[in-house]
C-alpha positions in Angstrom: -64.0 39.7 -16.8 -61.4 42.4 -18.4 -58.7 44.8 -17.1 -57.4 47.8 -18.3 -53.9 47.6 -18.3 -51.9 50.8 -19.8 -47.9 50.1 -21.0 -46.0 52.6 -22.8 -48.7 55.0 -22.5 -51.0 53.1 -24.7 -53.9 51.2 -23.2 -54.7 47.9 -23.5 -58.1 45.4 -22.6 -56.6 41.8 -21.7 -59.0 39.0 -20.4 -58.9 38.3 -16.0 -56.9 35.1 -17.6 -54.2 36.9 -19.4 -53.9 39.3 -16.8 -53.0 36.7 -14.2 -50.3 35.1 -16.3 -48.7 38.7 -16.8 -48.4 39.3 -13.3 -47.0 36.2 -13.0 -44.2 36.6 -15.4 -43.9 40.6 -14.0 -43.6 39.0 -10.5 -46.3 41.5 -9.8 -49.6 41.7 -7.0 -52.4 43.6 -7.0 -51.0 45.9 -4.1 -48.2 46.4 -6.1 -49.1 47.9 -8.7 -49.1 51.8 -10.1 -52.6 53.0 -10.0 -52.0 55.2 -13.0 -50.5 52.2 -14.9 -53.3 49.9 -13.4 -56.5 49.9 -13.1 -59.4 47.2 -12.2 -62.4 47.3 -15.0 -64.1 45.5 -11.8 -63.3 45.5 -8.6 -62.2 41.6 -7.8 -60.0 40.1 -4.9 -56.9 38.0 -6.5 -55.5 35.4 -4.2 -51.8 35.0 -4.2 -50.7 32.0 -6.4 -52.6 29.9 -8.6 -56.3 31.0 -9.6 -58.0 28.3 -10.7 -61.3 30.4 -11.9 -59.1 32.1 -14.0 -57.5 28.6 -15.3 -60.5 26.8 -16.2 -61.7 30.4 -17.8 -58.5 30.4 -19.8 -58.7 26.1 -21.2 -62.7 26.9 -21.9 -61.5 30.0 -23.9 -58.6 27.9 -26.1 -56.3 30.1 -24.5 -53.3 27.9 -25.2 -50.5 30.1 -24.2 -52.4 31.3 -20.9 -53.0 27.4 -20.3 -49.2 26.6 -21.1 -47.7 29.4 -18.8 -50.0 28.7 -16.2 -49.0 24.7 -16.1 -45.4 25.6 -15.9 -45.7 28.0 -12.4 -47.4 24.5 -11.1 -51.4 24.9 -12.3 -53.0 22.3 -10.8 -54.3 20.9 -14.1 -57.5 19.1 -12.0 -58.1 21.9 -9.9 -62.1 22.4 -10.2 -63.4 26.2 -10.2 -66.4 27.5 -7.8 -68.8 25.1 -11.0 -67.2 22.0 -10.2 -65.3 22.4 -13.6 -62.0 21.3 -14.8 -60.0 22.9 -16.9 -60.3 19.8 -19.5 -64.3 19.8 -19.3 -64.4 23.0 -20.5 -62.0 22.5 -23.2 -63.6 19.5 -24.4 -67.2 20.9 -24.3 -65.7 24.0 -26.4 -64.0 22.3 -28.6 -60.0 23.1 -28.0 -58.7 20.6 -29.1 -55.3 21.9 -29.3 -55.7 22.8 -25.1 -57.3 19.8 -24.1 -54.2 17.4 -25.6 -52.2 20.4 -23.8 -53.8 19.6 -20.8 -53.9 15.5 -21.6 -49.6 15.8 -22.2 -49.6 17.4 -18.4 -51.8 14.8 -16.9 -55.1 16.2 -16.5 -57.6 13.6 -15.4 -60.7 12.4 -18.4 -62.1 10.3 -15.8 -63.2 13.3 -13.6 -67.2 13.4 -14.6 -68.9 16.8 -14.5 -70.6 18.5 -11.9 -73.8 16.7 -12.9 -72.1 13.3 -13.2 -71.4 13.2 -17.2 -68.8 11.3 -18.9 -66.1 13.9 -20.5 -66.1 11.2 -23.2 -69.6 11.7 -23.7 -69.4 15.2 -23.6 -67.2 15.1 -26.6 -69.2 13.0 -28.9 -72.1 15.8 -27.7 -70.2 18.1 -28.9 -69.1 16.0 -32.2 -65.4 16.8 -32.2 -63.8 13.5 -33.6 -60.4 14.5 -32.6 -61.2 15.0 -29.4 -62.7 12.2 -29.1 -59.7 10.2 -30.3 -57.8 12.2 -27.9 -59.8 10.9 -24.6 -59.7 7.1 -26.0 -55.6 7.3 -26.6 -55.6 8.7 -23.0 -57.2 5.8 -21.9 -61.1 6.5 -21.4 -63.7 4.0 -21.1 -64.9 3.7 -24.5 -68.1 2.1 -23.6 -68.7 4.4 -19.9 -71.7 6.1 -19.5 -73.1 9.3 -18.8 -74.4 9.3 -15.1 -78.5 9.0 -14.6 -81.2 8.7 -16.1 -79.3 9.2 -18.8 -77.2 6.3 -18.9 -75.9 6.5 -22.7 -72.5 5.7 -24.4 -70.9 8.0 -26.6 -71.5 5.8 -29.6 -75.3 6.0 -28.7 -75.1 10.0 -28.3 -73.5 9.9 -31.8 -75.8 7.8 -33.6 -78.7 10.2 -32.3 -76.6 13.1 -33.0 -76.3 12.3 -36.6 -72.3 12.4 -36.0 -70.8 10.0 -38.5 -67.0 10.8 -37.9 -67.0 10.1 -34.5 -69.5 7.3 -34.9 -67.4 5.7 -37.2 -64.0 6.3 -35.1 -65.9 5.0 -32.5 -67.2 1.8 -33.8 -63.4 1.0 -35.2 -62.4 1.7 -31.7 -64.4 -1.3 -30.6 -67.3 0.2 -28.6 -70.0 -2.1 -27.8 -72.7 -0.7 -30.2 -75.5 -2.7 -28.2 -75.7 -1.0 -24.8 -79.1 0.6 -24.3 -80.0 3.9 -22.6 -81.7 4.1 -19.4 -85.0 4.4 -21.8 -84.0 1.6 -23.9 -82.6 3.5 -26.9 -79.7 1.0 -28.2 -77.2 2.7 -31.0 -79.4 1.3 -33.8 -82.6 2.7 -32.5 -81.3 6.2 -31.6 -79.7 6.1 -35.5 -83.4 4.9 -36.4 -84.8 7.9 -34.3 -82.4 10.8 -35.6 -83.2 9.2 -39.3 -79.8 8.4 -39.9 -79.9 5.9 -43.1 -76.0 5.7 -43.2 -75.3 5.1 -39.5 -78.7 2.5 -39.8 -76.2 0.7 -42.3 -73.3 0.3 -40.7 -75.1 -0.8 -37.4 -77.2 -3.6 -39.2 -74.2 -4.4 -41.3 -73.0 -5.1 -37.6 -75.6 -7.3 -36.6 -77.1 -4.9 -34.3 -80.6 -6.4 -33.0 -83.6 -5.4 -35.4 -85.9 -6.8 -33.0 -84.3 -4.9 -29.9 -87.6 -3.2 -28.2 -87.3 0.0 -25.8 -88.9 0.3 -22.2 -92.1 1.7 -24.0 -92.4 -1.6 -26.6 -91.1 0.5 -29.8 -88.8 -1.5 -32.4 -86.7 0.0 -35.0 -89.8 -1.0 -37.2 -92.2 0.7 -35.4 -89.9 4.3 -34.3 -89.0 4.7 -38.3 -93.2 4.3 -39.2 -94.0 6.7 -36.3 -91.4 8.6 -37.8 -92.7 8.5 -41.0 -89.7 7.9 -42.2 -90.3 5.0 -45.3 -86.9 5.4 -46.7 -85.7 4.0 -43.3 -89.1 1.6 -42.9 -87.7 -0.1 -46.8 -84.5 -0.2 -44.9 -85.3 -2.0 -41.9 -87.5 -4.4 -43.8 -85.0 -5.2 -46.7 -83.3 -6.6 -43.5 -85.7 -8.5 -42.2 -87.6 -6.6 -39.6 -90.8 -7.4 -39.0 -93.6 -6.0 -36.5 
């Protein structure tokens, strides 16, 4: 949503979010305002104080300033909008880094899962951003929590599948338990197996991780990489001993 907003006689298109912070440095309302100065680009109610629609709007948009300003008049930094959204899930799912440690500094909740029960941790291994990632564990996230059903996988598994070898890695120094399935059986190794990853496949055998692991359906590492047809991986796997 934008607004039309004319100083000095020149005109100028600013986002709902920036327009809310303005008024509240102006000390200015809706009702207040010059009509020939002002002018909706839709017409929208604004409640008096803080808006959290156009709070979470600002964090998703990496809208640091907006974010900051807002914070300071007394943002309610877990406030959800009319999605079930904080602020710091939609930073995190696009990738502001720089907001969501913003919003981390002031307290925001990670713990808060999404409206459909994900883990924000595991949203940002989704997503791949290792440094976000980092920022959710030094604020004290569950490493090893999982996203909510049927699901049911770790970051460190959504990585491996993802082919994300930063976080992956940052994870796995971080001491997550690389040997938690999925609700389908999918442990780190086999999703790495699955995706063709041969350098997470290392690393994760290098571990110790379970060759011999089977999912729900009966499939080994073995048998996903032949399915797969992936023989690069199938040399792999049986250099370290898997058998079918």
């Amino acid at each position: 949503m934008s607004f039309i907003f004319s100083l000095s006689g020149k005109t100028r298109v600013v986002s709902r979010s920036l327009m809310v912070v303005v008024m509240l440095l102006a000390g200015l309302t809706l009702c207040g305002c010059d009509t020939e100065n002002y002018e909706e680009a839709e017409t929208v109610q604004h409640p008096a104080g803080f808006d959290v629609e156009s709070f979470v709007e600002a964090a998703g948009m990496g809208e640091y300033d907006t974010v900051f300003t807002m914070i300071k008049n007394g943002a309610d930094v877990n406030a959800k909008n009319s999605k079930g959204q904080t602020a710091l899930m939609r930073a995190v799912y696009n990738r502001q880094q720089d907001v969501v440690r913003l919003l981390l500094t002031h307290k925001a909740n990670p713990e808060i899962r999404t409206p459909t029960g994900n883990s924000v941790l595991v949203n940002a291994a989704r997503v791949g951003d290792r440094g976000i990632v980092e920022l959710l564990l030094d604020a004290g996230v569950d490493i090893n929590e999982k996203d909510a059903d049927p699901a049911d996988v770790t970051a460190i598994n959504i990585a491996a599948y993802r082919e994300n070898v930063q976080v992956f890695n940052l994870l796995l120094e971080r001491g997550a338990d690389y040997s938690t399935p999925s609700a389908t059986g999918f442990t780190p190794l086999l999703s790495a197996v699955k995706s063709g990853n041969l350098a997470i496949t290392r690393k994760l055998l290098a571990k110790g991780a379970d060759l011999e692991y089977k999912t729900k359906s009966g499939q080994t590492a073995l048998t996903i990489a032949r399915q797969n047809n992936h023989q690069a991986m199938v040399n792999l796997l049986e250099r370290a001993g898997a058998r079918e």
